[in-house]
Residue frames as qw, qx, qy, qz and C-alpha x, y, z in Angstrom:
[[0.445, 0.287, 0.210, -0.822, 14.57, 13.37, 10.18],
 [0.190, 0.365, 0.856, 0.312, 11.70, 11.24, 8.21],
 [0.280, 0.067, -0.070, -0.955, 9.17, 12.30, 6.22],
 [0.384, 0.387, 0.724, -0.422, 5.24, 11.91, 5.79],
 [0.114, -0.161, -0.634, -0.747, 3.09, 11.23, 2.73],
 [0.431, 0.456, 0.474, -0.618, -0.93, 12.14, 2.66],
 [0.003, -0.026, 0.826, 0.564, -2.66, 10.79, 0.06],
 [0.455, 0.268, 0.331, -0.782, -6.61, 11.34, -0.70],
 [0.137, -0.021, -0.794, -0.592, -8.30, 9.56, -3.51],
 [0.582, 0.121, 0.630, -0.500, -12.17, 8.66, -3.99],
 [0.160, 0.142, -0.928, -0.305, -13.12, 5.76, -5.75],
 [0.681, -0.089, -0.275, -0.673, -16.51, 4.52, -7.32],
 [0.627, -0.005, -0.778, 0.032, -15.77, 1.07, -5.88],
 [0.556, -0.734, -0.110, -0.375, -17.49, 0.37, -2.55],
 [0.419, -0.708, 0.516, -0.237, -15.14, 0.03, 0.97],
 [0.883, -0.146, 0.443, -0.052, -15.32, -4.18, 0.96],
 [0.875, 0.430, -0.039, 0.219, -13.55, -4.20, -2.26],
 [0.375, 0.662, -0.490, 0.425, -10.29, -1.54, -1.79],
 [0.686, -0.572, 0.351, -0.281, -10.33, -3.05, 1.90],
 [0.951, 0.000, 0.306, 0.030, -9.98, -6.62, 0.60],
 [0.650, 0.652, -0.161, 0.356, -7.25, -5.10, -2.84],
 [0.069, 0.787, -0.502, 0.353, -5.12, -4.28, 0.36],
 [0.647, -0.442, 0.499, -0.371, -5.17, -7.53, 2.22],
 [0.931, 0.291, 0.206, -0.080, -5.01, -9.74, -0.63],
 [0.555, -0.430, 0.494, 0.513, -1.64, -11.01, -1.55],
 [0.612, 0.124, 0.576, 0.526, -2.21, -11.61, -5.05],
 [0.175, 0.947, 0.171, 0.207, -4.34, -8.06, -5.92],
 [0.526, -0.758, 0.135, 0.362, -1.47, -6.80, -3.84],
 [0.704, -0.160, 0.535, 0.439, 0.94, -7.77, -6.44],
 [0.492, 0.560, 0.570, 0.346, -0.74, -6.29, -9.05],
 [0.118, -0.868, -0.410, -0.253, -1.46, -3.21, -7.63],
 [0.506, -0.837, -0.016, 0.205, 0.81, -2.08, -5.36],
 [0.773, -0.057, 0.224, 0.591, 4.37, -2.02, -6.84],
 [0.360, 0.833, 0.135, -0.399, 5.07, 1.51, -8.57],
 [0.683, 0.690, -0.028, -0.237, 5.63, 2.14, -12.07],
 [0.287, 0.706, -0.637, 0.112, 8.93, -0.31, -13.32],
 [0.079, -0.482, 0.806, -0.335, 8.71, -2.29, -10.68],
 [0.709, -0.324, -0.530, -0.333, 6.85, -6.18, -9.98],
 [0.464, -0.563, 0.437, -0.526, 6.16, -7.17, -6.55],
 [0.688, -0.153, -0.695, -0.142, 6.36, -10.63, -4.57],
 [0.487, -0.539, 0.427, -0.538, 4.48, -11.25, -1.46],
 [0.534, 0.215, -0.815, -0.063, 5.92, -13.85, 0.18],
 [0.170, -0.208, -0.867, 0.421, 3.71, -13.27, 3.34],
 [0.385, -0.318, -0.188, -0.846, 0.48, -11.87, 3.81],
 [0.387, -0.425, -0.810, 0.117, -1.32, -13.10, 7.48],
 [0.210, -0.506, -0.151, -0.823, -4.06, -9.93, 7.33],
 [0.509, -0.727, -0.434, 0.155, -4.89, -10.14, 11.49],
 [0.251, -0.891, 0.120, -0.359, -4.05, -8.12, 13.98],
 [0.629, -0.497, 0.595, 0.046, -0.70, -8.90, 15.38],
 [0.890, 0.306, 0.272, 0.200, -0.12, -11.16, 11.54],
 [0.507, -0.411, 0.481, 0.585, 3.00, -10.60, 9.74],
 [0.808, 0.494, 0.310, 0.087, 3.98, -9.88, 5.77],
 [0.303, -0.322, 0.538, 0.718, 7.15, -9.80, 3.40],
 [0.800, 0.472, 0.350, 0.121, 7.69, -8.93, 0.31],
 [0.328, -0.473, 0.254, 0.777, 10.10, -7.38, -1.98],
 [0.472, 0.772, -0.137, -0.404, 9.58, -4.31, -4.88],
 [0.757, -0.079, 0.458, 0.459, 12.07, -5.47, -8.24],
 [0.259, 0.668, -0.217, -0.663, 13.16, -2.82, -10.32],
 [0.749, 0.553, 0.138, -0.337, 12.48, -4.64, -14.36],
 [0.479, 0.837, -0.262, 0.022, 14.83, -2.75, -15.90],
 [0.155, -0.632, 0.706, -0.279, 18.09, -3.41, -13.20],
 [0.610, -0.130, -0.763, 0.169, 17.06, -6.59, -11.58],
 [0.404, 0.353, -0.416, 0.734, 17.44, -5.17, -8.68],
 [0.507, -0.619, -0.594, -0.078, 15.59, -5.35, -5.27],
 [0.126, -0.466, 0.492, -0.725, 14.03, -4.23, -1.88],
 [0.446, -0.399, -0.801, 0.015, 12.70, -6.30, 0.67],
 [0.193, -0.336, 0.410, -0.826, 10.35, -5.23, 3.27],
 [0.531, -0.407, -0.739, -0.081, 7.66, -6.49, 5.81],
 [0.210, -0.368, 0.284, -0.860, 6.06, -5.31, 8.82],
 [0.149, -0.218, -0.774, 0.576, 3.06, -5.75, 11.14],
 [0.248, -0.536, -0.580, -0.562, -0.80, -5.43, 11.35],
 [0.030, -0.006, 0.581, -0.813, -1.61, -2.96, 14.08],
 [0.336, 0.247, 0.743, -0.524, -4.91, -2.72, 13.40],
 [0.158, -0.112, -0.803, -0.563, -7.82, -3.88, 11.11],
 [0.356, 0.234, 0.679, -0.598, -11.17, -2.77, 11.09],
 [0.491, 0.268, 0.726, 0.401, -12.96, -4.54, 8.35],
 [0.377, 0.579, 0.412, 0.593, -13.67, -2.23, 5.38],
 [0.134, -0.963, -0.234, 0.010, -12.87, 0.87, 7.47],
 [0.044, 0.828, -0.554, 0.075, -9.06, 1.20, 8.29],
 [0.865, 0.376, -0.173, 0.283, -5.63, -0.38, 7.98],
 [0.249, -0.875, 0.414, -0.033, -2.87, 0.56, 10.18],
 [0.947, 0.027, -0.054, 0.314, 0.58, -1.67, 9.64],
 [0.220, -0.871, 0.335, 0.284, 4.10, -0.85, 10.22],
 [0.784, 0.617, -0.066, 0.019, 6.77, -1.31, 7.65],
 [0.392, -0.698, 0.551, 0.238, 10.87, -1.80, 7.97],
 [0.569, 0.684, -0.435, -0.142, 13.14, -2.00, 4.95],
 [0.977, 0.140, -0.038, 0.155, 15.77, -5.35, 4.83],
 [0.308, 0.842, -0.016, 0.443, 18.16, -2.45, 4.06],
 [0.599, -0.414, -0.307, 0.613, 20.35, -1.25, 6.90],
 [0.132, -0.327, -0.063, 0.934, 20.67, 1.91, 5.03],
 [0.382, -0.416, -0.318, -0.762, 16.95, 2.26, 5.27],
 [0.328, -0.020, -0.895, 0.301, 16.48, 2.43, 8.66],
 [0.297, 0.080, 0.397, -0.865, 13.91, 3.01, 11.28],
 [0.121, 0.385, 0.900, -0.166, 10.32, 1.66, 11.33],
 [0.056, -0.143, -0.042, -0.987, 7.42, 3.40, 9.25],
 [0.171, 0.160, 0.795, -0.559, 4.08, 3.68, 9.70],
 [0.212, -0.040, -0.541, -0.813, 1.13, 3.50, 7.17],
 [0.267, 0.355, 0.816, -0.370, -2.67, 3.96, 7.96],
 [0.246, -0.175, -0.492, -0.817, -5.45, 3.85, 5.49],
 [0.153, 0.226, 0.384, -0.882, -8.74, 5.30, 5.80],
 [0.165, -0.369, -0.689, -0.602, -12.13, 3.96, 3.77],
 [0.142, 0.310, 0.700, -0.627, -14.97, 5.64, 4.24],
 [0.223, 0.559, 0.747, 0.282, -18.09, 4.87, 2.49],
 [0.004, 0.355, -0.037, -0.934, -19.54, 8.16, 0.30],
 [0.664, 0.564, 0.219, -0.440, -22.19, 8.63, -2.07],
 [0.498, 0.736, -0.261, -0.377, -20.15, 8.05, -4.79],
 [0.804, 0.341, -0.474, 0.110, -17.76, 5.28, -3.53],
 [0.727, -0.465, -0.097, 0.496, -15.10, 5.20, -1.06],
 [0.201, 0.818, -0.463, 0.277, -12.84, 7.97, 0.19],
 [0.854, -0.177, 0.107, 0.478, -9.39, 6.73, 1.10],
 [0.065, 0.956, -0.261, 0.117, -7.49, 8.47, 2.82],
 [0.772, 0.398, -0.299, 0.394, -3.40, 7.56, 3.14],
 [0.185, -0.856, 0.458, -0.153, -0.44, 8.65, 5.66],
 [0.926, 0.034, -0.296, 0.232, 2.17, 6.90, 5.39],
 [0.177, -0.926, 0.180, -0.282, 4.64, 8.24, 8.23],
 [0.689, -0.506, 0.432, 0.288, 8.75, 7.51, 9.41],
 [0.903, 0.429, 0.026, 0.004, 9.75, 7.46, 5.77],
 [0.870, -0.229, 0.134, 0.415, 13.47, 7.03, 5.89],
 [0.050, -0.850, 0.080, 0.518, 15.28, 10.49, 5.38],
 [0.319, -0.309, 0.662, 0.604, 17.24, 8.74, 2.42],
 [0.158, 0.350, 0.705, 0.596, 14.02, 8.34, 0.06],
 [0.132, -0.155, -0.198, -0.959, 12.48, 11.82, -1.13],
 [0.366, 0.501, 0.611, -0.491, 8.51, 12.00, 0.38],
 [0.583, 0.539, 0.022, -0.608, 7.95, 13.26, -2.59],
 [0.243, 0.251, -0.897, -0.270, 9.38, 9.83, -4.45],
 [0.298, 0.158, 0.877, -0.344, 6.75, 8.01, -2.28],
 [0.375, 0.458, 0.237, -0.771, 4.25, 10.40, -2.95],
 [0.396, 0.454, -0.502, -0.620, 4.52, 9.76, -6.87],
 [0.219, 0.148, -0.957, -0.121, 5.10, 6.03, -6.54],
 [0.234, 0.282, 0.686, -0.628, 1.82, 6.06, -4.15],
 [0.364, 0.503, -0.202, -0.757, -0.05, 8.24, -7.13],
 [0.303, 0.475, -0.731, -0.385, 1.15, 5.63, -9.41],
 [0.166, -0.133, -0.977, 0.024, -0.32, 2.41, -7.56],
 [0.284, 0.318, 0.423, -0.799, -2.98, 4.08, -6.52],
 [0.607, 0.255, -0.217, -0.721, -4.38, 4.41, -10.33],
 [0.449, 0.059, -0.822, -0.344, -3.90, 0.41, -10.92],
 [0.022, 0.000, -0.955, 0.297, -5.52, -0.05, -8.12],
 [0.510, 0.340, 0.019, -0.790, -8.62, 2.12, -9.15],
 [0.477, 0.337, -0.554, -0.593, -8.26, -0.36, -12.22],
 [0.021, 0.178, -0.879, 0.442, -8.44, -3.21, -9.86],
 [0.005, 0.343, 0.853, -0.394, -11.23, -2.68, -7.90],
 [0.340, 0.217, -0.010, -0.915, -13.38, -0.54, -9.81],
 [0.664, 0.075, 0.703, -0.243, -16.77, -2.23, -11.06],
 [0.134, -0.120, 0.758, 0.627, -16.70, -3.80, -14.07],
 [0.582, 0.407, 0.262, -0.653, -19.79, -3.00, -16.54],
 [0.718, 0.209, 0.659, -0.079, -22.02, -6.08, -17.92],
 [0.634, 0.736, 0.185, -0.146, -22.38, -6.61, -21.47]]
């Protein structure tokens, strides 16, 4: 059995920016990894049908995952669909992760599912580690005031 995260957030930053903080290798890097851990993408080719690797490093350990997947579909600053598969053997199976922007009065909601997660890591480990990149990425792409 796998499991399924849902994830909601709205953010003051408009669609074109958290659109682009998920396509961009290097905001990637910054932004995505969760708490402990640094990221390197060592692909990122944001089409439909494009490829990307990278792997999480735990700080403290040394100690890695690689993964990488597949852009199912991309509609610019609206949704994100990709699939994901772990390096791992014992992480197996293929998940599936689609995000949702959708301009609001206030910013962007963005919504999350992230779905196949691999019966060995908790949904509710995602969930947290999701939570967790989620806020740097607020810090990211939020707008920065003048002065």
């Amino acid at each position: 059995m796998t499991g399924t995260v849902r994830l909601h957030r709205v953010f003051t930053a408009p669609p074109e920016r958290i659109y682009r903080a998920f396509l961009d290798a290097a905001a990637l890097a910054k932004w995505l990894p969760p708490d402990g851990f640094t990221c390197t993408v060592h692909e990122l080719d944001a089409r439909v049908g494009g490829k990307y690797r990278m792997a999480f490093t735990n700080f403290s350990s040394g100690g890695s995952h690689a993964f990488g997947g597949t852009y199912l579909e991309l509609v610019a600053n609206e949704r994100i669909v990709h699939d994901d598969r772990f390096d791992d053997p014992n992480l197996p199976g293929t998940m599936v992760t689609t995000i949702t922007l959708r301009a609001v009065s206030c910013g962007t909601d963005v919504q999350i599912v992230q779905e196949g997660i691999p019966e060995v890591i908790p949904a509710e480990q995602c969930y947290l580690g999701w939570q967790e990149s989620l806020t740097l990425l607020e810090r990211l792409v939020e707008p920065t005031i003048p002065g």
